[in-house]
C-alpha positions in Angstrom: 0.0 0.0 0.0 2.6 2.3 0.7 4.6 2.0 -2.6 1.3 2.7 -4.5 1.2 6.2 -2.0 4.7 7.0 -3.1 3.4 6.3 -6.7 0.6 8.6 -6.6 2.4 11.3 -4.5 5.2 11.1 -7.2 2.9 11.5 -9.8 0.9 14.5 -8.2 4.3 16.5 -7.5 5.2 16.0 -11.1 1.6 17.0 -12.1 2.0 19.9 -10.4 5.3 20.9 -11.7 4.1 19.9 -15.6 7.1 17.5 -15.8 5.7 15.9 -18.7 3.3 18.8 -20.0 0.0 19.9 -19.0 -2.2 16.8 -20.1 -3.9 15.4 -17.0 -3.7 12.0 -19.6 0.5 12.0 -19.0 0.2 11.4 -14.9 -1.2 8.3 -14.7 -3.0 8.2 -10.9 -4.2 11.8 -10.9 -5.9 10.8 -14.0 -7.1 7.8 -13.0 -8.4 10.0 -9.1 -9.6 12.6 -11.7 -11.9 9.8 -13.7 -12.8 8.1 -10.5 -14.1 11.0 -8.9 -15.2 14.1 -10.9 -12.6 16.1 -9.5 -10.3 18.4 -11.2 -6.4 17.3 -11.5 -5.3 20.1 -9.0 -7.8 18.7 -6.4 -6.4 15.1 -7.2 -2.9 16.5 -6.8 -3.5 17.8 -3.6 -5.1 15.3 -2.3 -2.6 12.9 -2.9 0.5 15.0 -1.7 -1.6 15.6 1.7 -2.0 11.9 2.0 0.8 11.5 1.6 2.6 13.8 4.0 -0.2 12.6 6.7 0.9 9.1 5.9 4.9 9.7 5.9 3.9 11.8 9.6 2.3 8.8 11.2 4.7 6.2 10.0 7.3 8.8 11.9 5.6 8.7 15.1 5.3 5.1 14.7 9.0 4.6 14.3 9.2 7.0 17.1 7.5 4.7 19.2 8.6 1.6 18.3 12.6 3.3 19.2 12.1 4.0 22.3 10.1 0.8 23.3 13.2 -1.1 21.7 15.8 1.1 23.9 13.7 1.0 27.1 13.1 -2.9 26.6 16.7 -3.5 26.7 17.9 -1.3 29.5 15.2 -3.5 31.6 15.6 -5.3 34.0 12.9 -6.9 35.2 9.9 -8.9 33.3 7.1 -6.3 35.0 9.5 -3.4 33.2 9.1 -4.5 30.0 5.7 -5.6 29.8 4.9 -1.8 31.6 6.8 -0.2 28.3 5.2 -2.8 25.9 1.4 -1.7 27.4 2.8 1.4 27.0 4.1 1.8 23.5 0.7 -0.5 22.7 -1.6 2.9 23.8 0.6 5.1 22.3 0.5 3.3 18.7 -3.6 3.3 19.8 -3.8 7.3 20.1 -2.4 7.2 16.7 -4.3 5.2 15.0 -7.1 7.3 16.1 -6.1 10.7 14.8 
């Protein structure tokens, strides 16, 4: 799923920039978003550079997460410490799923 995010955020950047001209026709997913939905490339474009970027923001807070669960999971000690970090980095991971 992600590689076909990168694909339509590349696609939408070059869009925007007219690397290959000005036919909506030449970018492949924001043609196919444009045909799918009625909307116009621009709106496409954005759409799919926002996703994008909200994506690329939670997989960062993720890795975030999962770092300092790794780090505090070896500097324990005691079985109770790392199930306490892996309950944790469990409600953490929740909160972000939600947003």
């Amino acid at each position: 799923q992600l590689t076909i995010y990168m694909s339509k955020f590349q696609d939408a950047k070059a869009f925007k920039a007219k690397v290959f001209g000005s036919k909506v026709e030449d970018y492949l997913w924001v043609a196919a978003e444009v045909a799918a939905t009625g909307d116009s490339a621009e709106v496409a474009a954005d759409r799919f550079i926002t996703l994008y970027s909200a994506l690329t923001s939670a997989f960062g807070k993720a890795e975030e997460i999962r770092i300092f669960a790794r780090n505090e999971i070896q500097a324990a000690t005691k079985i109770e410490d790392v199930r306490s970090v892996k309950m944790l980095a469990v409600a953490e991971l929740r909160k972000l799923v939600k947003q």
